[in-house]
DOBALUM-528163 format. One record per residue (C-alpha): residue number from 1; residue in three letters; chain; z, x, y. Coordinates in Angstrom, 2 decimals, m for minus. Each point is the difference from the previous one (the first is absolute). Example, Ala and Ser with C-alpha at 12.3 -4.5 7.8 and 13.67 -1.06 7.14 Angstrom:
<nodes>
NODE  pos  code  unit        z        x        y
NODE    1   ALA     A     7.80    12.30    m4.50
NODE    2   SER     A    m0.66     1.37     3.44
</nodes>
This chain:
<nodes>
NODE  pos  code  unit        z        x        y
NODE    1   UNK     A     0.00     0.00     0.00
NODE    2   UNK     A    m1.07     1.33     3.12
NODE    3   UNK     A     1.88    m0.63     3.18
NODE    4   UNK     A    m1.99    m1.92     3.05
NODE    5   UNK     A     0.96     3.09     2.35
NODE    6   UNK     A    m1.54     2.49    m2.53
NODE    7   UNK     A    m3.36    m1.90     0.29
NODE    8   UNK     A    m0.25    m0.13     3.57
NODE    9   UNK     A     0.91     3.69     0.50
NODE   10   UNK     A    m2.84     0.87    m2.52
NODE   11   UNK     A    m2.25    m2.20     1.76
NODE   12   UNK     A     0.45     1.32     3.39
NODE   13   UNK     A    m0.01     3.08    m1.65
NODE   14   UNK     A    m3.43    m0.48    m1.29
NODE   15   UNK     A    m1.29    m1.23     3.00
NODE   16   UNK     A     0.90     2.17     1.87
NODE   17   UNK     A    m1.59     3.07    m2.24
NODE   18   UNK     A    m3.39    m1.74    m0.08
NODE   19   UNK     A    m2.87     1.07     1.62
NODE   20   UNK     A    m1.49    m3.44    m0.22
NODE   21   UNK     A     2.98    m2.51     0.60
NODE   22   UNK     A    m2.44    m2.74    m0.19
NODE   23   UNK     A    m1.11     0.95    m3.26
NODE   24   UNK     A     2.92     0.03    m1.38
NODE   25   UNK     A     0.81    m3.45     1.79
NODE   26   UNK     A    m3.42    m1.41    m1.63
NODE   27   UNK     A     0.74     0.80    m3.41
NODE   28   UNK     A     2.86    m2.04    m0.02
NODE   29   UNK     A    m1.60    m3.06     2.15
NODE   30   UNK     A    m2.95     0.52    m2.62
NODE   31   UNK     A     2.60    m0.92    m3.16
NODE   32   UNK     A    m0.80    m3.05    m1.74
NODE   33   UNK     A     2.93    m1.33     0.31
NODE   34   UNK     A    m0.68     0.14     4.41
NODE   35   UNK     A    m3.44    m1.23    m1.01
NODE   36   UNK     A     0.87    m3.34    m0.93
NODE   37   UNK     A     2.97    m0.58     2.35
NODE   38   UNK     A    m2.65     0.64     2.53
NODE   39   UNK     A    m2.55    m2.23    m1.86
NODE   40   UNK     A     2.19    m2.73     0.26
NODE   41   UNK     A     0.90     0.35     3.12
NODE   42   UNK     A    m2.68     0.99     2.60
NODE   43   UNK     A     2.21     0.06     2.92
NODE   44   UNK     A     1.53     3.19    m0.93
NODE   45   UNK     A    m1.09     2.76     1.75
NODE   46   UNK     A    m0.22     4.04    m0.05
NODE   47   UNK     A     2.92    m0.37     2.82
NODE   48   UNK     A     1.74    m2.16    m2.49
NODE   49   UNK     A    m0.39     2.06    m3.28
NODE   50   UNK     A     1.30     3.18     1.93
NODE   51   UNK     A     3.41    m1.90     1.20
NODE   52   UNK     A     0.79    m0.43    m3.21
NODE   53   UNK     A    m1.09     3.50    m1.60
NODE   54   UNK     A     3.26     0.44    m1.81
NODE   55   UNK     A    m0.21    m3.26    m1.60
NODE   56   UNK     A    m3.28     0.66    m1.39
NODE   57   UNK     A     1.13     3.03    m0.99
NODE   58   UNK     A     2.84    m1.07    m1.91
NODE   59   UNK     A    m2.21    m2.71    m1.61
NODE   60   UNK     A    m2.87     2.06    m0.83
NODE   61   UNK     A     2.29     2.58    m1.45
NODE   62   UNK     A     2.05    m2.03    m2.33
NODE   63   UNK     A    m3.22    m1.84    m1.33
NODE   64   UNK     A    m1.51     3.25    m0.80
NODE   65   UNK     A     3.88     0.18    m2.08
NODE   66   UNK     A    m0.55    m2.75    m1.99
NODE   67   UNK     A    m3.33     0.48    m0.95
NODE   68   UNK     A     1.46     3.17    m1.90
NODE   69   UNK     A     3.14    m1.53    m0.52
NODE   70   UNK     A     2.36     2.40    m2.17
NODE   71   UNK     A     2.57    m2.76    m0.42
NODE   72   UNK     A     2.80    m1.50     1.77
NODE   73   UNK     A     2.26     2.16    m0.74
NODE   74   UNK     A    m2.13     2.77     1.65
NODE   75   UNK     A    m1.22    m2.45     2.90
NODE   76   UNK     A    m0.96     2.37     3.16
NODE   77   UNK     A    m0.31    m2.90     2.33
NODE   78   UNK     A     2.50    m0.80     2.63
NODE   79   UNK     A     1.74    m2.74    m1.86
NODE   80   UNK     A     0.09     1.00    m3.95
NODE   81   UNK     A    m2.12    m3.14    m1.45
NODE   82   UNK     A    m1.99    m1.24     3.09
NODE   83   UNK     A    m2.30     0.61     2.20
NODE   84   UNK     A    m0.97    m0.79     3.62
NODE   85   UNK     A    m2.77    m2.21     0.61
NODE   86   UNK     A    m2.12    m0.42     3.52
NODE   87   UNK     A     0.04    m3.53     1.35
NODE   88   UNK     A    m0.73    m1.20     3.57
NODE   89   UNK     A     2.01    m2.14     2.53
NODE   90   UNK     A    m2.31    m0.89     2.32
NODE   91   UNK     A     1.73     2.52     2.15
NODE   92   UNK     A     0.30     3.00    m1.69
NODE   93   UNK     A    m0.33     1.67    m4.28
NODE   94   UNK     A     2.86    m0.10    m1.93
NODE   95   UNK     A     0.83     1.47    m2.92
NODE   96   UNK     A     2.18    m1.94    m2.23
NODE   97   UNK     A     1.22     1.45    m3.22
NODE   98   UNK     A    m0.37    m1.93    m3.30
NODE   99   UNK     A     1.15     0.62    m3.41
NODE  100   UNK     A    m2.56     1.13    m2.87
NODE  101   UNK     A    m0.13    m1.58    m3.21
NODE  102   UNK     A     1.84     2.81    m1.72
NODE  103   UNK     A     3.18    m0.45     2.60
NODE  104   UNK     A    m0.04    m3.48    m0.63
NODE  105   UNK     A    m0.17     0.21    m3.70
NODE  106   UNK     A     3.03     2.33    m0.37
NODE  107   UNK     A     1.95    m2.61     2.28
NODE  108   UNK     A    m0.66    m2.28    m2.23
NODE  109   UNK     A     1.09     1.89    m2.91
NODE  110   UNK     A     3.30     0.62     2.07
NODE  111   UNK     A     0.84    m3.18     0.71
NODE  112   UNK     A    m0.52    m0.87    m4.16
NODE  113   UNK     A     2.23     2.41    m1.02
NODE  114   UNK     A     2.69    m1.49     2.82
NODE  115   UNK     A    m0.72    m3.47    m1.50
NODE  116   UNK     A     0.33     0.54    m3.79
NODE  117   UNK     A     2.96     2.50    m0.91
NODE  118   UNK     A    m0.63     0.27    m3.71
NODE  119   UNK     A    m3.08     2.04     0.92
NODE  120   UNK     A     2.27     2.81    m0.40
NODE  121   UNK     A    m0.59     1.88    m2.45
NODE  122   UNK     A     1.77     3.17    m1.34
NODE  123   UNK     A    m1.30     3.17     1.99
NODE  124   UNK     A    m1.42     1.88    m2.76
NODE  125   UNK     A    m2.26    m2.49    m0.87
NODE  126   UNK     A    m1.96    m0.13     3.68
NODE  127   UNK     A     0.03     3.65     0.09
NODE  128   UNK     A    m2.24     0.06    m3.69
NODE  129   UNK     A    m3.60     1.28     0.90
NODE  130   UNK     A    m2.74    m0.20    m2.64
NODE  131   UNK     A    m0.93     4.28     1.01
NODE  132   UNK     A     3.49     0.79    m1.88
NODE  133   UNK     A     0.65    m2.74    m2.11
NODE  134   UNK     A     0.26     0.63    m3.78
NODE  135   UNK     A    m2.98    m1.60    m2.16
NODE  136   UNK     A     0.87     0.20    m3.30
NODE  137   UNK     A    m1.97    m1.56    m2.88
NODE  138   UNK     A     1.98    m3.22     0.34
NODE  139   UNK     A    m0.65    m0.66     3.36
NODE  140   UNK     A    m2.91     2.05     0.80
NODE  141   UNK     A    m2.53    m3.42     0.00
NODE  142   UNK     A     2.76    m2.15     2.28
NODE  143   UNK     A    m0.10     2.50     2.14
NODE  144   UNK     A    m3.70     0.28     0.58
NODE  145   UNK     A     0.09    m3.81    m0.29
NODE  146   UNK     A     2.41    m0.12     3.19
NODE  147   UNK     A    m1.95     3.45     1.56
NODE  148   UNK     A    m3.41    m2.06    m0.62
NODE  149   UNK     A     1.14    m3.19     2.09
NODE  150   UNK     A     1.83     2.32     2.85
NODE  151   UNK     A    m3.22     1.30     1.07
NODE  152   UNK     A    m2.74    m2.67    m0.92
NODE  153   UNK     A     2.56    m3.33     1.05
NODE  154   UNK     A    m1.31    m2.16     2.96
NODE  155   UNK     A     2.20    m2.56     0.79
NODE  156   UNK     A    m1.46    m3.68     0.64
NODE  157   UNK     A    m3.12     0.85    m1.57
NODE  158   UNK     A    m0.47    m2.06    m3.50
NODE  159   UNK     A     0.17     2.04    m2.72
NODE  160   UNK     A     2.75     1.87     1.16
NODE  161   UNK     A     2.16     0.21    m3.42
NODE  162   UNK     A     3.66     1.33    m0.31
NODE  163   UNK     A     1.80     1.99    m2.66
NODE  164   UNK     A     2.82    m1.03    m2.62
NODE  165   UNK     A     2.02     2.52    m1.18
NODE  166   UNK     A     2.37    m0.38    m2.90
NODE  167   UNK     A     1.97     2.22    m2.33
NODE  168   UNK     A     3.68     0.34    m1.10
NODE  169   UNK     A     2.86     1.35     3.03
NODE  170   UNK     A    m0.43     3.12     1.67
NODE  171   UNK     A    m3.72     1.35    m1.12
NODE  172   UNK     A    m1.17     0.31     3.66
NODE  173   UNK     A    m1.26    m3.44     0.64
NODE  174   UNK     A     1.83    m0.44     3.70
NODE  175   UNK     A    m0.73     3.30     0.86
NODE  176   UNK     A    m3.60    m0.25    m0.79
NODE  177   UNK     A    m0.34    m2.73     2.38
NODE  178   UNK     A     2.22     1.74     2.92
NODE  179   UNK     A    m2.74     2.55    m0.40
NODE  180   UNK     A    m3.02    m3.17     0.20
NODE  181   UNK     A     2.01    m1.08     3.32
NODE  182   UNK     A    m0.28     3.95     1.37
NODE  183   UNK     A    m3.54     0.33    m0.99
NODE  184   UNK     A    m0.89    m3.53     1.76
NODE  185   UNK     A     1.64     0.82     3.09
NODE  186   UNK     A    m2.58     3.28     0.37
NODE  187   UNK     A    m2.59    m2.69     0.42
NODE  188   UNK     A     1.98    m2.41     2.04
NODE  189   UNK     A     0.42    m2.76    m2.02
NODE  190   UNK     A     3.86    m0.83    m0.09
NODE  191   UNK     A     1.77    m1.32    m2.68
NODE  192   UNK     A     3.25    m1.40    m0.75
NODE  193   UNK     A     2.33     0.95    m3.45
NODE  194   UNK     A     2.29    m2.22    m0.32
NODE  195   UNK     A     2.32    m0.13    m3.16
NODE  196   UNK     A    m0.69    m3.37    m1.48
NODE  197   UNK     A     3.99    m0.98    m1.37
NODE  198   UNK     A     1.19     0.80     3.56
NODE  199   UNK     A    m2.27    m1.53     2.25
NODE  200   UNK     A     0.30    m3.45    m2.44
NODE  201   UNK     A     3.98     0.47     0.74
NODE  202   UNK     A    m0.86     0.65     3.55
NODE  203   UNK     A    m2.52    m2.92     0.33
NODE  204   UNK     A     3.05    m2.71    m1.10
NODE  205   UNK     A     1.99     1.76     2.53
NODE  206   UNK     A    m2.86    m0.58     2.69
NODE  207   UNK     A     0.24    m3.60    m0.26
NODE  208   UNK     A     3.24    m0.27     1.89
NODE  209   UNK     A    m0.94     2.34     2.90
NODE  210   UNK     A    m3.18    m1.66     0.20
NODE  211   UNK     A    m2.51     2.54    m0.37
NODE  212   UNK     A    m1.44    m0.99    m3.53
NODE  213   UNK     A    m3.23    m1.15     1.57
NODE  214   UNK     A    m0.44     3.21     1.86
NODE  215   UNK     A     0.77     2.57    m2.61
NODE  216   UNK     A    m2.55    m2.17    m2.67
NODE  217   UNK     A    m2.22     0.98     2.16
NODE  218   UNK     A    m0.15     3.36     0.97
NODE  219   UNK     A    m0.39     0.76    m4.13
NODE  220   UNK     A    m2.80    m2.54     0.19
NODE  221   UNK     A    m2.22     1.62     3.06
NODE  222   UNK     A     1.18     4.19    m1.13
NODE  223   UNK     A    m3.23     1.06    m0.70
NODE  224   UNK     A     1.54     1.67    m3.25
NODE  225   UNK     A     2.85    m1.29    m1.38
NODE  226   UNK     A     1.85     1.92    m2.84
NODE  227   UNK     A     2.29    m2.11    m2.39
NODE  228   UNK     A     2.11     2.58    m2.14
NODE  229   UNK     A     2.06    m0.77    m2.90
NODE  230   UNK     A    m1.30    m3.46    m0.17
NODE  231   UNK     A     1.76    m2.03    m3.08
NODE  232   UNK     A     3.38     1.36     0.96
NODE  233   UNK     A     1.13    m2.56     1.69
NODE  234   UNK     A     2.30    m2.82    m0.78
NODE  235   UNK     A    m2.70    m2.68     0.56
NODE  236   UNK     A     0.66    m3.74     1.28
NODE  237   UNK     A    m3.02    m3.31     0.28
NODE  238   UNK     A     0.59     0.82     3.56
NODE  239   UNK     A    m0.43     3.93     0.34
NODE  240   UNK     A    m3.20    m0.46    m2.49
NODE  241   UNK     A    m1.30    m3.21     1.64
NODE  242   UNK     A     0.88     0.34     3.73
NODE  243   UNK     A    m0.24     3.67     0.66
NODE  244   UNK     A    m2.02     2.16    m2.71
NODE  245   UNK     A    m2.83    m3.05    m0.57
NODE  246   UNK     A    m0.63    m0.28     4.11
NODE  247   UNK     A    m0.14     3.72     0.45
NODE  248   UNK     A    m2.57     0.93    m2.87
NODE  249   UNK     A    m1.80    m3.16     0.53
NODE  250   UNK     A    m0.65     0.90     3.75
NODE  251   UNK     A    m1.04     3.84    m0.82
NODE  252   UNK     A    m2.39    m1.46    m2.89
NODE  253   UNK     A    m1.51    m2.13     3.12
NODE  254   UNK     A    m0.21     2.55     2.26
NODE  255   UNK     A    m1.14     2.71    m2.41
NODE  256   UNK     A     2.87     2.47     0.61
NODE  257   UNK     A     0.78     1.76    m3.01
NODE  258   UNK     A     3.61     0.35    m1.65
NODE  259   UNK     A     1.62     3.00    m1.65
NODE  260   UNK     A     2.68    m0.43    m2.67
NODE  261   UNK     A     2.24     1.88    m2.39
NODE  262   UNK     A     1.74    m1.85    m2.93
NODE  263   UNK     A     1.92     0.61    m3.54
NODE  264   UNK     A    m2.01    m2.81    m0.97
NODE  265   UNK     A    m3.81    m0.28    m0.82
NODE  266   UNK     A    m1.79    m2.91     0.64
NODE  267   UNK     A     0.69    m2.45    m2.77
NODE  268   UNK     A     4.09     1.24     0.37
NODE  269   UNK     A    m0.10    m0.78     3.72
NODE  270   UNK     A    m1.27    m3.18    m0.47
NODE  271   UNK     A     2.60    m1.08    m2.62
NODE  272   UNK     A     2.44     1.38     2.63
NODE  273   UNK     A    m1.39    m2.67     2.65
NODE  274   UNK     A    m0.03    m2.54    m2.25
NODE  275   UNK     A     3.89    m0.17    m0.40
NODE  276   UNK     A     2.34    m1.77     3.26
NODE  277   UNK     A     3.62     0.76     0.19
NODE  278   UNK     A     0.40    m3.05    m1.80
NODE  279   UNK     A    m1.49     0.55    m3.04
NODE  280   UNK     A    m3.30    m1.78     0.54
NODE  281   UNK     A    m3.05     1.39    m0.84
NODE  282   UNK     A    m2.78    m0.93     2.43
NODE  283   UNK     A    m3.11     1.56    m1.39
NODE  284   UNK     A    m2.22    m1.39     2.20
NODE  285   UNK     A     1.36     1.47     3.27
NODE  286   UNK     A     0.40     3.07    m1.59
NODE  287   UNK     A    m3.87     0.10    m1.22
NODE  288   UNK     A    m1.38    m0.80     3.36
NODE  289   UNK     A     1.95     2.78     1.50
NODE  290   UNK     A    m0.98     2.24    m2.78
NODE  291   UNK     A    m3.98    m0.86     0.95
NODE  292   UNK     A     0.74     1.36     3.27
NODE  293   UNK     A     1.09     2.88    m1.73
NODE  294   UNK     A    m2.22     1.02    m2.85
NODE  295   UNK     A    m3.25    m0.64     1.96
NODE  296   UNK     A     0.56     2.04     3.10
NODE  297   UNK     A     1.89     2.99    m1.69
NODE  298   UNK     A    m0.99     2.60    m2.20
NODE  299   UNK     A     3.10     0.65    m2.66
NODE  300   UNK     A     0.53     4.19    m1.18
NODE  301   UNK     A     3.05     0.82    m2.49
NODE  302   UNK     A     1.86     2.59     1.80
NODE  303   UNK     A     1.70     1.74    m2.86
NODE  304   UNK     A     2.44     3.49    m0.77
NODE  305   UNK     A     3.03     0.89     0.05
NODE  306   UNK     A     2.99    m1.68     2.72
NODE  307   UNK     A    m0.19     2.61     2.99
NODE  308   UNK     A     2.96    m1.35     1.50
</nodes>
């Protein structure tokens, strides 16, 4: 981030060094983005333009920024995350700044991780990378699996399929994903982990404080949502009807693909599902969540020895 006074020193700076201070003036008035600011509004004039030289300046630059953007956390521009763009008062050119996509995005991100607190997950499994990360013979083809959709995955497009991982406790399947969530995040798609027995606990809670609603749907719209240890839960009608059936139903809609880890496999989640605290067994419900499961997911064994 560069400060305001730093610019305007170099630009007097450079000014004053030229030879040709028009020139220099003119490549700047020249830039596109002047171009069209002037385009749509005749009235401005050379008299005009030069006024409001550091403006331009600032604009110009930090377009020039984000059309080689490094990322936000290496944002050169003023403001880390936006840029100024050139507008017209009728009086005089401002130049406003505006967040980017990117800034706007990890806001987002921030205020999902406020909102649902079972997204916490233990350390060492967001700090997995799939550069160091063991692949052993029983999890070398999950791992490619999960590597595969990391750099191919485009959320909201059809077709966009998500991974189920399952295997017995402590083979790597968490830790797999933690490294999916790192790897998505280099190509600025965010995702959320949450761990599935907590956030139902933590969705029953959210009823009395009101913020059910809300919390539904920030794992509905995340453009990748990551479900781990799915089947673990102590399952009610009302967790399985009212909370997992709306959120995978939604994604399905929109096309935004779902990660999951499990003990189970397909045919033992589904028997899980099928059981309410009461002792029912509501096959049914527990098949048409399963469709919304088996048909958008690819399922890999994730097998070896417990590494915990």
């Amino acid at each position: 981030m560069e400060p305001l006074q730093n610019i305007l020193k170099r630009f007097s700076s450079l000014q004053s060094r030229s030879n040709h201070p028009e020139d220099w003036l003119d490549h700047y008035f020249e830039h596109p983005l002047v171009k069209e600011l002037v385009a749509r509004h005749p009235e401005i004039n050379r008299d005009i333009l030069e006024r409001a030289v550091s403006k331009i300046y600032q604009a110009v630059r930090e377009e020039e920024a984000c059309r080689a953007c490094p990322g936000l956390d290496r944002c050169p521009n003023l403001i880390r995350g936006h840029r100024a763009h050139l507008t017209w008062t009728g009086v005089y050119i401002e130049a406003p700044l505006k967040a980017c996509e990117k800034w706007e995005a990890y806001e987002q991100q921030k205020k999902r991780q406020k909102l649902i607190q079972s997204h916490f997950i233990p350390k060492q499994i967001f700090e997995a990378d799939f550069e160091t990360i063991e692949q052993d013979a029983g999890r070398a083809d999950a791992i490619e699996a999960v590597l595969r959709f990391c750099l191919t995955v485009e959320p909201g497009r059809p077709g966009s399929k998500g991974i189920y991982l399952y295997g017995p406790f402590g083979v790597g399947k968490s830790y797999i994903m933690g490294a999916a969530a790192k790897e998505l995040a280099k190509r600025d798609i965010h995702s959320l982990m949450v761990y599935t027995p907590d956030f139902f606990r933590e969705m029953k809670d959210s009823i009395q404080d009101r913020s059910l609603q809300e919390k539904l749907n920030v794992l509905k719209q995340v453009p990748v949502l990551i479900l781990d240890d799915i089947g673990a839960e102590t399952l009610s009608p009302w967790t399985r009807d009212e909370v997992l059936s709306p959120i995978l139903q939604h994604r399905m809609n929109e096309n935004l693909p779902t990660l999951y880890t499990s003990n189970y496999d397909y045919d033992l989640l589904e028997e899980h599902l099928g059981y309410s605290e009461k002792g029912g067994i509501e096959q049914m419900k527990a098949k048409r969540i399963m469709e919304r499961i088996r048909h958008y997911t690819e399922i890999y064994a994730v097998k070896g020895p417990n590494r915990r």
